[in-house]
C-alpha positions, 0 to 999 in steps of 0.5 A: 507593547501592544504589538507584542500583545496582539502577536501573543493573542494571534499566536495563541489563537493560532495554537488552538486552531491547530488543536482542534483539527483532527490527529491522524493516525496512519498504520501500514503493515507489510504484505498481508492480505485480508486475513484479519477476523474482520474480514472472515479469517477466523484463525488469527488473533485481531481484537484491535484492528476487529474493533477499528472495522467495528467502530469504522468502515471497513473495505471489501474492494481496497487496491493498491496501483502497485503490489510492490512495496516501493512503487505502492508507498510512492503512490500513497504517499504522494497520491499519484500513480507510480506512473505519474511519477516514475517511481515504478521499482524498488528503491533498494533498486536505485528506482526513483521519482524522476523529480522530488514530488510533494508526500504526505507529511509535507503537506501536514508540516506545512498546515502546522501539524507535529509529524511522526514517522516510524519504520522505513520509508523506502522511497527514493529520494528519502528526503522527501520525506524526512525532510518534514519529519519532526521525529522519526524512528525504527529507520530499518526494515527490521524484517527479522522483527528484532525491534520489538513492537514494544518499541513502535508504540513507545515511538508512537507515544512520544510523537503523541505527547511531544504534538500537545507540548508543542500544542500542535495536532499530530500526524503519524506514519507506523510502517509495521514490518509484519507480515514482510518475510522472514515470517517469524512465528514468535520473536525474541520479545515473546510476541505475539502472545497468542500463537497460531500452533498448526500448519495450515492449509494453503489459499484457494489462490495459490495453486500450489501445496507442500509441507513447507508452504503450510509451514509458512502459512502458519507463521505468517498469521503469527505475523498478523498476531504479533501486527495486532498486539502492536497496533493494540498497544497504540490505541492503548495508549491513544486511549490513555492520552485522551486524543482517540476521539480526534483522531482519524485512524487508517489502516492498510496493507501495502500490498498482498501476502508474499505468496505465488500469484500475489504479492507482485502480480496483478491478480486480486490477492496481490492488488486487493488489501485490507482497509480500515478508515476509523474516525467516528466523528465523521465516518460511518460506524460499523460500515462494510463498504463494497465500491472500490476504493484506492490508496490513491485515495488516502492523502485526498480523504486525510486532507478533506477530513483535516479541513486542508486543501486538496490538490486539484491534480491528486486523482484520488477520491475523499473517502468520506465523500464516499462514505456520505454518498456524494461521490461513488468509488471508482468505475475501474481499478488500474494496476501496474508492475515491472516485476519491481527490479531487472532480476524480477522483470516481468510488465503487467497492465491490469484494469478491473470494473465491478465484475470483469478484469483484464490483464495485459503481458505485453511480453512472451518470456518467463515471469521472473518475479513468478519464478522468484516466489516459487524459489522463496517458498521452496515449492517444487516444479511439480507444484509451479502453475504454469500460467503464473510463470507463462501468461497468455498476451491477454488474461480476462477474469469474470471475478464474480464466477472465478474470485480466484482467476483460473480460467482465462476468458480471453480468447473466448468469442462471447467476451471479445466486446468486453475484452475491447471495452477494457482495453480501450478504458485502460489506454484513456487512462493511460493518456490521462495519467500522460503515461509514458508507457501508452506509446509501445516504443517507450515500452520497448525503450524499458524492456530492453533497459532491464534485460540488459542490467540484470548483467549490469551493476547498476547499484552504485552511488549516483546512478539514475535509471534512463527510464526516468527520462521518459516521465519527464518528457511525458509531463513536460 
């Protein structure tokens, strides 16, 4: 009888230490970049993610490794860069980790936490997801925004109210499809309610201009309306159930808008996104933070803050250690692309400090990707920017003078030395990070492998990409 009694007492305490560690709360739209009214775009409609930034930290120099959605979920989820785990495409393109790697609800299940997740997960394998998903919901992409967002919160509810039955706290994954294509300006749901009615005028950073791309523009930031009426409604209801004090809330883009000379590329407006890290119990409130920051850093920061502990191979930084000052952000950026699939193969290795970047096209022929974002916007020749589709070996930006990258400094006399200072940094983190992509053969190995299957069926059951053998050579 008394042992009984003392596991009932163990357990019982058990049950309270589980719900005094913070909830966390992590939304993810889809390619969209920092045009929310937080960060100056004055032509949407966001009071919920606007009072997230108001009551948190909001960040101005936010990246992704990847500006794809695939290889940029593999990177947060895990808290590795895709070149760490092989995942360097779309799995929709059969890419893949080249082993089953530990991801963000894992490591919550295992310390107890009741986990939610909604919407794709779009990483391969799957189950390295689900398999520590208590629910999960919204499996499409649902990039036609049939599903209406009314349907995420109510999702999200039911993980909320099901974690304090179980008397557990929760951890949540909305992955919104707003801003994905197609950009639907309002829904069959009526949503959003606030409708932005005018075409606009296109972004600084994109170089190119037509009725049509104004069209698109204009749905697009019906997108990130239709995004924050969603996102209202769960906080709503957070507020309702009484657990939005204990909650860390994080908020990012997966990547840039889905744009020339973003979404894909290695150019600001494709690796820089918006974040937001709310949770004013021990974050700063109403905080602009300006040193960079990675989603390399998220499952380092959900850990430190959740009082769990943090792998000491995860490469990322602890935002709060950030916010309290204990640690700076990043010296530099890395970012990476293959262009995602065969069809869109073009490789870029990029690397940013405070003002200069460089980019580095290891190869002379057309940018596919490039190409392919001209094609989804319908822009004519007349309107393609030719150092987009057909980029020199090396690209140097002074990103104070030139935000936007239009005049390549490369080849000029007076920045030789810092074009040599970048390059040298981003090859010992490459060697840091035992990327297989260091070595020039094993380049040369990936080059040819995706030339060769752009004639090739290669999505079909079982395949697995030779490439993947490299990354298991590399991290033997």
């Amino acid at each position: 009888m008394r042992t009984y009694l003392m596991i009932a007492v163990a357990s019982a305490a058990m049950h309270i230490s589980y719900a005094a560690k913070p909830n966390v709360l992590f939304i993810v739209s889809e390619d969209n970049s920092e045009h929310i009214g937080c960060y100056g775009e004055s032509r949407v409609h966001t009071p919920a993610l606007d009072s997230l930034a108001a009551s948190g930290v909001r960040y101005t120099r936010a990246y992704v490794p990847y500006s794809v959605c695939s290889p940029s979920r593999a990177a947060f989820l895990t808290g590795l860069y895709t070149r760490q785990t092989g995942h360097i495409g779309l799995a929709t393109h059969r890419f893949s980790f080249y082993k089953d790697f530990k991801t963000m609800p894992s490591y919550f299940k295992d310390a107890g936490y009741y986990t939610g997740f909604l919407g794709k997960i779009h990483v391969n394998p799957e189950h390295t997801v689900t398999k520590y998903v208590d629910h999960q919901a919204i499996t499409t992409n649902n990039f036609g925004k049939t599903i209406s967002i009314e349907k995420y919160a109510a999702e999200a509810k039911k993980v909320m109210v099901s974690a304090a039955k179980a008397k557990k706290p929760f951890m949540l994954i909305i992955n919104y499809p707003d801003a994905h294509r197609k950009f639907v300006g309002k829904s069959k749901n009526g949503y959003p309610t606030k409708l932005v009615k005018k075409p606009v005028k296109p972004f600084p950073w994109i170089g190119s201009d037509s009725p049509h791309l104004r069209e698109e523009i204009m749905n697009y930031f019906n997108c990130m309306n239709r995004l924050d009426e969603g996102i209202g409604m769960v906080l709503k209801d957070m507020d309702e159930l009484k657990v939005r004090d204990n909650t860390l809330i994080i908020y990012i883009a997966d990547h840039g808008a889905d744009f020339p000379r973003a979404k894909g590329s290695s150019y600001e407006c494709g690796v820089r996104i918006p974040m937001i890290v709310n949770y004013p119990k021990s974050f700063s409130k109403g905080k602009v933070e300006n040193q960079m920051v990675s989603t390399i850093d998220i499952l380092p920061t959900m850990l430190d803050v959740c009082g769990l502990k943090v792998p000491t191979d995860l490469p990322g930084n602890s935002l709060y250690d950030v916010d309290q000052g204990k640690i700076k952000g990043h010296r530099y950026i890395h970012t990476f692309t293959t262009g995602s699939a065969p069809s869109l193969q073009y490789l870029q290795f990029s690397i940013r400090g405070d003002r200069y970047k460089l980019i580095y096209n290891p190869y002379r022929h057309e940018n596919l990707l490039a190409a392919s974002r001209y094609k989804n916007s319908r822009l004519p020749k007349d309107q393609h920017v030719k150092t987009f589709l057909f980029p020199d070996e090396y690209e140097l930006f002074d990103l104070e003078n030139d935000p936007y990258e239009w005049k390549n400094l490369a080849r000029s006399p007076e920045y030789q030395t810092k074009k040599k200072e970048l390059m040298a940094a981003m090859k010992e983190f490459q060697k840091e990070i035992k990327d297989p992509f260091v070595d020039k053969k094993n380049l040369d190995q990936f080059e040819a492998e995706q030339i060769k299957h752009q004639k090739i069926n290669y999505r079909k059951k079982g395949f697995r990409w030779p490439h993947l053998e490299m990354f298991e050579e590399a991290n033997r």
